[in-house]
C-alpha positions as CSV (number, residue, x, y, z in Angstrom):
1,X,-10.3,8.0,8.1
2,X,-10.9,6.7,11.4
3,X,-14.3,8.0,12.0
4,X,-15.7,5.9,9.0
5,X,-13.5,3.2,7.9
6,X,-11.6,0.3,9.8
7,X,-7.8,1.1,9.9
8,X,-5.2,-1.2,10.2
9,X,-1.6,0.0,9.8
10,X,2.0,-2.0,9.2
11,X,4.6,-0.2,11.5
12,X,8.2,-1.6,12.0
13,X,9.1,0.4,14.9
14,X,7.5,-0.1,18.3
15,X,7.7,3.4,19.1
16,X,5.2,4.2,16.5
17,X,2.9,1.2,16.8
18,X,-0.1,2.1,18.4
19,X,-3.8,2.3,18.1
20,X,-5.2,5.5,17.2
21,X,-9.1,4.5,18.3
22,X,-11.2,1.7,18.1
23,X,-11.4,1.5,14.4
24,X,-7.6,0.8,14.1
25,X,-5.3,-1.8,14.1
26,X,-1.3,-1.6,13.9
27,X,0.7,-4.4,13.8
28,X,4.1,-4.7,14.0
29,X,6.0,-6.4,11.4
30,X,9.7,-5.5,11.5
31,X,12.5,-4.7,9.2
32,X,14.2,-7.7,7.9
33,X,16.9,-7.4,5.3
34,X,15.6,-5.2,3.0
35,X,11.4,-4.5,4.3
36,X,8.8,-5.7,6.8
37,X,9.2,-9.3,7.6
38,X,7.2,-10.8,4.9
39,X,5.7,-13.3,7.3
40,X,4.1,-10.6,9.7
41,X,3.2,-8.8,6.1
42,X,1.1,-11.8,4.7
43,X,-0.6,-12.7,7.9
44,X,-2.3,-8.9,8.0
45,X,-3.0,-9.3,4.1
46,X,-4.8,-12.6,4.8
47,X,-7.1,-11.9,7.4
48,X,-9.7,-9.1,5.6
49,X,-10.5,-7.5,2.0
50,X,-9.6,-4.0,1.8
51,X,-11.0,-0.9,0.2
52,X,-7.4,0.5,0.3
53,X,-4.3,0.2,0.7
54,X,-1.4,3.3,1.6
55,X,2.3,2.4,1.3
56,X,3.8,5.1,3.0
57,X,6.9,3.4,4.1
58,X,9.3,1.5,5.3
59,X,11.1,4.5,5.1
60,X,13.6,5.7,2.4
61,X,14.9,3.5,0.1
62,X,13.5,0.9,2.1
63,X,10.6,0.9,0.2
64,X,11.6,-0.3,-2.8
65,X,11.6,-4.1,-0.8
66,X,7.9,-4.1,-1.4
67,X,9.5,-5.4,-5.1
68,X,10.5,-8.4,-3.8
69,X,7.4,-9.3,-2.4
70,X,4.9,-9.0,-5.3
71,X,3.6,-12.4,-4.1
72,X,2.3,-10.9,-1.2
73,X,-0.1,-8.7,-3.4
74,X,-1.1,-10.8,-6.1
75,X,-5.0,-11.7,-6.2
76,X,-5.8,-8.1,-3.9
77,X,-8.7,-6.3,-5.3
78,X,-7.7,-3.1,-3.7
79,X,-7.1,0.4,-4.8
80,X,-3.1,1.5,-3.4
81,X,-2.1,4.9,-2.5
82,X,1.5,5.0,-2.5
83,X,2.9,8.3,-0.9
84,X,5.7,10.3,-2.1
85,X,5.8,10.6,-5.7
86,X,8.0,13.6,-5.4
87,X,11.0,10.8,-4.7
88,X,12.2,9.6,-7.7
89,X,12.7,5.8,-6.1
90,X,9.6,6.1,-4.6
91,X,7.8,6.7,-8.2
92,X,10.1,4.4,-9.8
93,X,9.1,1.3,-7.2
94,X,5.4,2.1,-7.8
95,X,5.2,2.2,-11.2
96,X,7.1,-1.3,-11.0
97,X,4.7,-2.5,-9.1
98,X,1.5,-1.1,-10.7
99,X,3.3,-2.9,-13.9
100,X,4.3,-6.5,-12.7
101,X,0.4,-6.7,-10.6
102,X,-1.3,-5.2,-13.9
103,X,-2.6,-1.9,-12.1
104,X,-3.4,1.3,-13.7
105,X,-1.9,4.3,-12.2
106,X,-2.4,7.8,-12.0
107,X,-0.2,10.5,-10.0
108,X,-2.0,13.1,-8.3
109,X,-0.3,16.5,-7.3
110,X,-1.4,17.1,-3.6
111,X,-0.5,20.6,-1.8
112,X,2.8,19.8,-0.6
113,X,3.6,16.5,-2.4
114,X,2.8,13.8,-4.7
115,X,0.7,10.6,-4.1
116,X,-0.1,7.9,-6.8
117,X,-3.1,6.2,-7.0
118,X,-3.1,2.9,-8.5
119,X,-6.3,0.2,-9.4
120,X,-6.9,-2.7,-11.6
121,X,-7.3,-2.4,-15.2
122,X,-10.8,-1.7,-16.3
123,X,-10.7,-4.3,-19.1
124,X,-11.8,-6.6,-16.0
125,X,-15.6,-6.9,-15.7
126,X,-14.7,-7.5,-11.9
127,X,-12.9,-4.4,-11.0
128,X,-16.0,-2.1,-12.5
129,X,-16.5,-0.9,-9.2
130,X,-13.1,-0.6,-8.1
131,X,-11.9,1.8,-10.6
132,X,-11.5,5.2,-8.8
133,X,-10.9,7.6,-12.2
134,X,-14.0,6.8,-14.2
């Protein structure tokens, strides 16, 4: 991804947060309670549109934070990739969030593990373009 798109990742541990090339971006945002500081969270959301977005963590059941946080995501035109749809919490917090933000899902079977791929309804003459399963 990094040779063609610009990359910026949420990590919560310092050991992991660094920039892989030019094209990327981490930035920190640490755990607090339950998920990333929400602060740190809406200031990256904020700043540019994205194409896509993965959720790939905070890790374990962790995750499921991103719940309490909807806010954070309301009004994003993005596609979301959420990761591990082998875990049952995993596929249980993204199809609670595809549902409360009025995305479409679909779960793909990769060749290890699940991922979920999730985009605005297509009812909406402004998500024409953003719909990834025509």
């Amino acid at each position: 991804m990094l040779r063609n798109y610009q990359v910026t990742s949420i990590e919560h541990d310092t050991r992991y947060c660094i920039s892989l090339s030019q094209e990327h971006e981490c930035m920190l945002a640490p755990i607090e309670g339950e998920w990333y500081s929400p602060e740190e969270v809406k200031s990256v959301l904020s700043r540019i549109n994205f194409d896509l977005i993965l959720v790939d963590g905070p890790p374990g059941a962790l995750r499921q934070g991103i719940l309490n946080h909807l806010e954070l995501f309301k009004g994003i035109k993005s596609v979301f990739v959420f990761d591990d749809m082998d875990r049952e919490l995993d596929r249980k917090t993204m199809i609670t969030f595809c549902r409360e933000l009025c995305l479409t899902y679909k779960i793909i079977q990769g060749d290890r593990k699940q991922f979920a791929v999730c985009w605005p309804y297509p009812d909406d003459p402004s998500n024409v373009d953003r719909i990834p399963f025509k």
